[in-house]
N, C-alpha and C positions, 0 to 999 in steps of 0.2 A: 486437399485444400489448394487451389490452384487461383493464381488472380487473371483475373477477365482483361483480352488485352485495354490496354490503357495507356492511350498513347502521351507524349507530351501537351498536345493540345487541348486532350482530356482534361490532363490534370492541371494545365490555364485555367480551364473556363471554371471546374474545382475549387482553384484558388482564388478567382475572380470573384467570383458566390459568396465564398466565408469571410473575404475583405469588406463586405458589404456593409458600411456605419448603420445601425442600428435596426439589422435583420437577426433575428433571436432565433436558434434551434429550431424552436417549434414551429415558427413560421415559417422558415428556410424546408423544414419536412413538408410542410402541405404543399407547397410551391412543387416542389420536386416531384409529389404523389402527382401535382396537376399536370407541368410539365413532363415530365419524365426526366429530362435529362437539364444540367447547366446551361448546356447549350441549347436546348429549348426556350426555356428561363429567359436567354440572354436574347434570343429574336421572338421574343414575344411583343408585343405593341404595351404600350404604355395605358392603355385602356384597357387590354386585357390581364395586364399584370394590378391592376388597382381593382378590378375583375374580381381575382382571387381572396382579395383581401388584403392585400399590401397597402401604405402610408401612400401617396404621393410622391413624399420625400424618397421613400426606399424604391418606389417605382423608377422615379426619375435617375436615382443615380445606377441605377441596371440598365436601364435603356441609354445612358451616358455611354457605360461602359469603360468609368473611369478608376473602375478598378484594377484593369488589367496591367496595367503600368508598374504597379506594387507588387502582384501576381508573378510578373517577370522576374523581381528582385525577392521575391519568396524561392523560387526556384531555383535560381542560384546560391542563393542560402541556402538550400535543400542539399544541391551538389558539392556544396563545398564541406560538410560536416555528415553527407553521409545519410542523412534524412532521410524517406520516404514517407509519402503523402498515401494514405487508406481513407476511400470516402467509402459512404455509406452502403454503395454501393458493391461495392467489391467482397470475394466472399471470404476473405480475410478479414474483414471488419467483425470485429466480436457479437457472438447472435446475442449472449443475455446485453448486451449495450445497447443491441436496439430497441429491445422490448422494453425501456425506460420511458416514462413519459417527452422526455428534451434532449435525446441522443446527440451529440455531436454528428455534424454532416459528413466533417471529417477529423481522421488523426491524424498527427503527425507522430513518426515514431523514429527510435534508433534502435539496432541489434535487433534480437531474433524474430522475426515477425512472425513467427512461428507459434509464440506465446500467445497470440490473441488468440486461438483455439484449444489454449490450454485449462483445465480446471484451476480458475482462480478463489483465494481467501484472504480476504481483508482483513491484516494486521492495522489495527491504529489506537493510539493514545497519546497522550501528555506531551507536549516538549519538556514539561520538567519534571522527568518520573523521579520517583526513587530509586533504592538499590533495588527494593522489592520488584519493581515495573522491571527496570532490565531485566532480572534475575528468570522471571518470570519469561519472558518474551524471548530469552538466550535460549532458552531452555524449548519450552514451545514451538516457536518459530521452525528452527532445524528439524522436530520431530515431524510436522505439520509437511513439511519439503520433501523428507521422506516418504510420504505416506503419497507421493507424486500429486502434490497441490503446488500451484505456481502462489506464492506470497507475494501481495499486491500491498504496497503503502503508499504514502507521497513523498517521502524523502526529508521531511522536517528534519528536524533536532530530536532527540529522546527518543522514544518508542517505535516511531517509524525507521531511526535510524539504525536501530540495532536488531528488528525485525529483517532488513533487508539484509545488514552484515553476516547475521548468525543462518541464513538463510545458504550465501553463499561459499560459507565456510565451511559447510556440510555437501558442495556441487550442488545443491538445489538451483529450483526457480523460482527466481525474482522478476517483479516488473514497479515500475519508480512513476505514478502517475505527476505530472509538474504542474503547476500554479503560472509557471512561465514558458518560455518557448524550449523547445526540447534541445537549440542549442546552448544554450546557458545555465550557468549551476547556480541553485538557490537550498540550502545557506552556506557560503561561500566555502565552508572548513568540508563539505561534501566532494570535494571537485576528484580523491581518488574515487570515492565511492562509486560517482557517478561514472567515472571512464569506467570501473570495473564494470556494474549493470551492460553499461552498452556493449561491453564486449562478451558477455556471462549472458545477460539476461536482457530486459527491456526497457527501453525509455518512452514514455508517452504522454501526449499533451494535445489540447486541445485548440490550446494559444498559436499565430503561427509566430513562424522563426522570429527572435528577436525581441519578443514582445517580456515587458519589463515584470520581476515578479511584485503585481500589485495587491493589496492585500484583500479587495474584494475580489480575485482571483481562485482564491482557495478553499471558500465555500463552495463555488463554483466546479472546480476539480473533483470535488470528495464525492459526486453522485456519478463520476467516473466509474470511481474505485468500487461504489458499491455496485454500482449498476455491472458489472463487466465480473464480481464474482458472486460464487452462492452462498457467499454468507461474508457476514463481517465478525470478526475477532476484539474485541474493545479488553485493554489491557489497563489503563490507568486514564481516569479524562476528570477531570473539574467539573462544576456547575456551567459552567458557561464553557465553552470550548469549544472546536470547530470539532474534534471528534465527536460530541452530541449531532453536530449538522449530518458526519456521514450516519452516525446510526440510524438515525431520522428514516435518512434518504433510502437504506437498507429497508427500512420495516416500511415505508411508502412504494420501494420497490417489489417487495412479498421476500424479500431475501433472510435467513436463516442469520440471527444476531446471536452471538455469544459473548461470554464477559468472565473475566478473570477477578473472582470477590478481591474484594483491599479491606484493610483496617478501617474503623469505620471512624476511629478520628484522624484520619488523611485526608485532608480536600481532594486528595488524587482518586479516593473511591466513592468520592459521589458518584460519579457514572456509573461506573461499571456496577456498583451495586445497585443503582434506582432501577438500572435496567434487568438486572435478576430478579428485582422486586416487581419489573413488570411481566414478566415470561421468558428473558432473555436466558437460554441455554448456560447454568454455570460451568466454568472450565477448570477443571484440576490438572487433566491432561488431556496428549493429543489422543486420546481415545474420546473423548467427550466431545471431539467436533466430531470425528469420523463418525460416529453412530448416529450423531442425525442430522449429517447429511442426505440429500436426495436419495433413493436405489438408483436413479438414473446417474447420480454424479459420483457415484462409488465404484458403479462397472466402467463409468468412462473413463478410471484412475488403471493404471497398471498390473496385470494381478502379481506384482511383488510390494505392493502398497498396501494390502490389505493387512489388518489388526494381524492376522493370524500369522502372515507369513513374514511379514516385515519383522527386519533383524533394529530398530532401532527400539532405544528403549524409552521405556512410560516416561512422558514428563512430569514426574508427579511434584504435587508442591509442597510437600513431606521429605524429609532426609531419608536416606537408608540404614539400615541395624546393622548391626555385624564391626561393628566398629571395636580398636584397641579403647580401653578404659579412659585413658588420660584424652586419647584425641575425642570421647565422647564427651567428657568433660569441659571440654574448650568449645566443642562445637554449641554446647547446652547454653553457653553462655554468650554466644552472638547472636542477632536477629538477621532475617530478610530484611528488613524496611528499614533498617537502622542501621550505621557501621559503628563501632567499636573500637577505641585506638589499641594499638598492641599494650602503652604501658597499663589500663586497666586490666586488662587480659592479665600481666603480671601479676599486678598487683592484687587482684583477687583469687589470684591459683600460687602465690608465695610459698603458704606454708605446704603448699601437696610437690607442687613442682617445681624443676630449676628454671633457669631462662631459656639455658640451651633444649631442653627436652620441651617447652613450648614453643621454643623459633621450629625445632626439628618439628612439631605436631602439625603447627599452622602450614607447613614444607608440605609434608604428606596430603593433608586436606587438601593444600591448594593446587597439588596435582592431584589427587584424584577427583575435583571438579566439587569438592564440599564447599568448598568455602572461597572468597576471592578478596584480592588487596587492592582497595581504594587506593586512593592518592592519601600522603600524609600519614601512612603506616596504620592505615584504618584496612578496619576488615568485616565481612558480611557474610553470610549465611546463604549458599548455594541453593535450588532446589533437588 
């Protein structure tokens, strides 16, 4: 994968194009099918560009050419944080993002650009999961990295954010699609997160520099994510939610929808269960994506990826056996989806156990990865 040269005044005339008020994707593709090039575009007559099918409005301010001014001050926003600009053209630009019906012209990205020809999968859900969502997604996400798939979210709050965390805590790959310009962090408490991505994994947007995170922005982003991998991942989402928008956009784009069942009195497993109820791939573990996925997007994964040979283990959403008597005991009695404070814990194992032989049990679980401690001495059931 090599990029075609592409000089600075390329990526002007690039920038100039996507600056354009009120030129949408899809009319910006046909333009470009017609023309060929920006710079085509940009010496074209104002008769032949209304020709095509452009507004007047939108003709006139191309043939202005009063975009290139902002253009100049995107590029130096570019150089100063590092940015690089991937237009459609270039053969870095992700192939399943083009095959979407309203691909971005172009991307803006940071870090590895290397990722856009990686096998990506869409992790997303809730900004306000439960223990269960995280739990689920900690667990998942790392095996799914393993198995050499780049994990692709947006960077929200809840599921997307702990998708990307658990992701990178294992050396996997991440990539962070943005709602905003790729040099700005949205929502603000992300800002290590996001330095770590750019330097580990990928930033990408479609916004240029600068541009504010608005909140019709992030419908907008979500047919990124789906469009750019072969499946989406759905862990915990509401009735209404913008995670419904990417699923949408996934099964509108022919892309391979999975879903992690929930409790079915959580408003958090509306989604992911309506969509199991419509054909969506149920997930127990990362063996339930990998088998049906493509045959083509299996051999183009590593053959140390594969089910058989890979050293990482099942994410299963089942505990394991083999357990001491009393830590099974304690473990019987927390849920996934619900935390627990330690004094009920007490006070329901009083007469079997002491305090100290519970603090030591809840010790052991929560290094060996059974069990984990909330905030406020509460505690939750691992997978």
């Amino acid at each position: 994968m090599t990029a075609t040269v592409f000089t600075k005044e390329d990526e002007l005339h690039w920038l100039a194009l996507r600056l354009i008020p009120g030129l949408g994707c899809r009319k910006a593709n046909q333009v470009l099918s017609q023309f060929r090039t920006p710079q085509g575009i940009f010496r074209a007559s104002r008769s032949d560009l209304e020709s095509s099918g452009l507004s007047g409005s939108v003709a006139q301010t191309i043939a202005s050419g009063c975009t290139f001014e902002d253009a100049v001050d995107q590029q130096q926003k570019m150089l100063e944080t590092g940015a690089l600009l991937i237009p459609i053209s270039d053969p870095r630009y992700p192939q399943r993002l083009k095959e979407i019906f309203d691909p971005p012209i172009v991307l803006f990205v940071r870090g590895r650009v290397e990722l856009l020809h990686s096998v990506m999968l869409g992790v997303v859900g809730t900004r306000r999961p439960t223990a269960y969502g995280i739990a689920a997604t900690q667990r998942l996400s790392p095996d799914l990295a393993h198995a050499g798939l780049t994990i692709v979210s947006g960077m929200a709050r809840g599921i997307d954010t702990a998708a990307h965390r658990s992701a990178l805590e294992v050396g996997g790959d991440t990539a962070a699609v943005f709602g905003c310009g790729v040099d700005l962090i949205y929502p603000a408490e992300n800002r290590k997160l996001s330095t770590e991505i750019a330097e580990k994994g990928l930033l990408i947007s479609e916004f240029p520099m600068g541009s504010p995170a608005y909140p019709q922005n992030f419908p907008i982003r979500n047919r990124i994510i789906s469009g750019m991998s072969a499946g989406v991942l759905v862990v915990e989402a509401a009735e209404y939610s913008g995670t419904r928008i990417t699923a949408r956009c996934a099964l509108e784009q022919n892309r391979d929808v999975f879903a992690v069942p929930g409790n079915v009195t959580n408003k958090n497993s509306w989604g992911p269960n309506t969509l199991i109820k419509q054909g969506a791939k149920l997930v127990a573990t990362w063996e339930d994506v990998w088998e049906d996925l493509p045959a083509e997007v299996r051999l183009a994964l590593t053959p140390s990826a594969s089910p058989e040979s890979s050293g990482s283990s099942s994410a299963s959403l089942f505990p394991d056996e083999g357990l001491p008597p009393h830590e099974k005991r304690i473990l019987s009695l927390l849920k996934a989806d619900e935390a627990t404070h330690i004094d009920e814990i007490v006070e329901k194992l009083e007469n079997d156990l002491s305090s100290s032989e519970i603090f030591a049990a809840l010790f052991e679980l929560e290094l060996a990865g059974k069990v984990r401690q909330m905030p406020g001495k509460n505690f939750v059931k691992s997978f």
